[in-house]
C-alpha positions as CSV (number, residue, x, y, z in Angstrom):
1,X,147.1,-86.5,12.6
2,X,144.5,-84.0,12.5
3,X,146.9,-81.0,11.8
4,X,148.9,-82.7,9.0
5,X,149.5,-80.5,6.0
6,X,151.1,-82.3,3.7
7,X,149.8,-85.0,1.3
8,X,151.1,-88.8,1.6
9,X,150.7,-92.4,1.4
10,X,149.1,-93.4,4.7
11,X,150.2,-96.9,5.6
12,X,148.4,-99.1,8.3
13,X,148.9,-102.9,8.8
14,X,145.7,-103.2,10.2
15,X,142.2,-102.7,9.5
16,X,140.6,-100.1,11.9
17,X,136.1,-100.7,12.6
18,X,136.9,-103.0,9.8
19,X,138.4,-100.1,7.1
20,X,141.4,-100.2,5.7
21,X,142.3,-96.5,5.8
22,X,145.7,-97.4,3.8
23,X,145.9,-95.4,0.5
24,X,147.3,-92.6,-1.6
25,X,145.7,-89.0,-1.3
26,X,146.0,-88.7,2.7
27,X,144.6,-84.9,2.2
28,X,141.7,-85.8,0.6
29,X,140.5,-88.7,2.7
30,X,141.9,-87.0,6.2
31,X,138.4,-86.4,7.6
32,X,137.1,-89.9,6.9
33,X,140.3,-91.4,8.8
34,X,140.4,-89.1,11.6
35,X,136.6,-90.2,12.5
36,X,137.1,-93.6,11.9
37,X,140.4,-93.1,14.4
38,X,137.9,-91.2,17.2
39,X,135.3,-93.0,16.6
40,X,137.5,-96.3,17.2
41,X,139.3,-94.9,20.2
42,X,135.3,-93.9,21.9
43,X,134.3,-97.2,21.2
44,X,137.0,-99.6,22.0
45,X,137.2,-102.3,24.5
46,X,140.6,-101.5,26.5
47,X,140.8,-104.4,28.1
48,X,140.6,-107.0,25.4
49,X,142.7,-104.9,23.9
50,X,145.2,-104.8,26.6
51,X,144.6,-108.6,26.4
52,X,145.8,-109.6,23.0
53,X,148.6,-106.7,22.9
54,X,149.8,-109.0,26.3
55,X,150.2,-111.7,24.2
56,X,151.6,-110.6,21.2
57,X,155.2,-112.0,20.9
58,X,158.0,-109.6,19.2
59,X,161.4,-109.5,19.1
């Protein structure tokens, strides 16, 4: 995500440290998502993540 050029609508059906980083004008709010991304990915709990993605239920 970091090297992205191009301008979009990023999409996300899920709130990430409690930010919903979905919006028009990807370019100009890049930064801000990328930290909130690294900063998620240093602080989460694996395992209770592995936990509830064990007991999701798709087709």
């Amino acid at each position: 995500m970091e090297n992205l050029t191009c301008d979009c609508f990023f999409i996300t059906h899920h709130t990430i440290g409690d930010v919903n980083l979905t919006g028009p004008d990807f370019l100009a709010r890049k930064d801000q998502i990328v930290a909130v991304l690294q900063d998620e990915l240093a602080h989460a709990d694996m395992d209770r993540l592995a936990r509830r993605r064990a007991q999701k239920r798709t087709l």
